[in-house]
C-alpha positions as CSV (number, residue, x, y, z in Angstrom):
1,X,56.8,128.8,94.9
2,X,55.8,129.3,98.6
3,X,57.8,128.2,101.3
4,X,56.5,125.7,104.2
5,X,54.7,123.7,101.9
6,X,54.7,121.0,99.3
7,X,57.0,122.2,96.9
8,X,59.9,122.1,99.4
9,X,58.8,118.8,100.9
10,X,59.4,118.4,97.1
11,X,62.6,120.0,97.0
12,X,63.7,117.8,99.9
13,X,63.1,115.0,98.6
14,X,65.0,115.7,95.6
15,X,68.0,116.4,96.8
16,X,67.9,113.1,99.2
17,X,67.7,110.6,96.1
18,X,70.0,113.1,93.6
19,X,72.4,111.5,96.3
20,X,74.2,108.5,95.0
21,X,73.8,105.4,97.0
22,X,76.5,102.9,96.2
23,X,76.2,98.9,96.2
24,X,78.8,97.1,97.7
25,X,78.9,95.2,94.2
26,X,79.4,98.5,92.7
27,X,82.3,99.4,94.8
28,X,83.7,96.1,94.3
29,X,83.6,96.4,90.7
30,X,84.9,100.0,90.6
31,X,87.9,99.0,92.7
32,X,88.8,96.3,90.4
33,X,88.4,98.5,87.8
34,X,91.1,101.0,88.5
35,X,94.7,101.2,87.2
36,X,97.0,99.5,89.8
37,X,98.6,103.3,90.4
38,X,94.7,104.2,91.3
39,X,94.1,101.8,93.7
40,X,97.3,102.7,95.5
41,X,96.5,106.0,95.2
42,X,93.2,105.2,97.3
43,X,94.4,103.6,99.7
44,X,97.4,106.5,100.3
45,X,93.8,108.8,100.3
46,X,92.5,106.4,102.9
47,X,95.5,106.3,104.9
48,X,94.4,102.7,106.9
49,X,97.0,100.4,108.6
50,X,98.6,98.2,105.8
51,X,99.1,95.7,107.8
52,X,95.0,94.9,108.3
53,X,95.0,94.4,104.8
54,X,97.2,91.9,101.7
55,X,100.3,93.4,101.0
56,X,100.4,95.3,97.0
57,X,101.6,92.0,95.1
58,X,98.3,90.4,96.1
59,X,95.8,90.4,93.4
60,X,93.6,93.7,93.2
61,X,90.3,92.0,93.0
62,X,91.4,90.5,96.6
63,X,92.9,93.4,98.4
64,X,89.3,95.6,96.8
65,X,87.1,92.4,98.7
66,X,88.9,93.5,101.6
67,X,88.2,97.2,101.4
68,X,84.8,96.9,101.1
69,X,84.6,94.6,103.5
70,X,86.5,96.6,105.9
71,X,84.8,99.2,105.5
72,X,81.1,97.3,106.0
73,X,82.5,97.1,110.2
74,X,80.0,99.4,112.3
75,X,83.1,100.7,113.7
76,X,83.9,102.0,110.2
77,X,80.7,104.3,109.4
78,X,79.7,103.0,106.1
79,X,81.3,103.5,102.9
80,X,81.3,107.3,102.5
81,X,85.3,107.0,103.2
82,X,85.9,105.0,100.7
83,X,83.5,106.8,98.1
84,X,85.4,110.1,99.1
85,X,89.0,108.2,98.5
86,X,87.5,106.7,95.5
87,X,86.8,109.9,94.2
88,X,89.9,111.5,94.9
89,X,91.2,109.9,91.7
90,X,88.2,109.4,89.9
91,X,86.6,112.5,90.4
92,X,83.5,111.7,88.1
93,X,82.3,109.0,90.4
């Protein structure tokens, strides 16, 4: 293979889309999804002010609207915090 030319515009291009891209849905779900231990767990990983968000005895499925939600702000940078808190206890993700 020769360098400069197609097969690493190739390569590039490869390792772009081998990236994940998750939906907000997908999040959503996944958050739902986790034992109530793992979704403390994320947000201890996340470390955000509890107060912005429904204390624990709210239902999961409303406090993991939130998160994503939060975490669609501008000010927040997209959802690659959450993936990486996510992760922390589900490391296959």
């Amino acid at each position: 293979l020769r360098r400069g030319g197609r097969n690493d515009d190739i390569r590039a291009l490869v390792s772009v889309l081998s990236v994940p891209i998750y939906s907000r849905a997908y999040l959503y779900t996944t958050l739902c999804g986790l034992l109530p231990a793992m979704f403390e767990s994320v947000m201890f990983y996340l470390d955000l002010k509890t107060a912005q968000f429904a204390p624990s005895n709210t239902p999961q499925a409303i406090r993991a609207s939130e998160l994503v939600s939060y975490f669609e702000l501008p000010s927040t940078g997209g959802y690659s915090q959450l993936v990486d808190a996510i992760r922390s206890v589900l490391p296959r993700f």
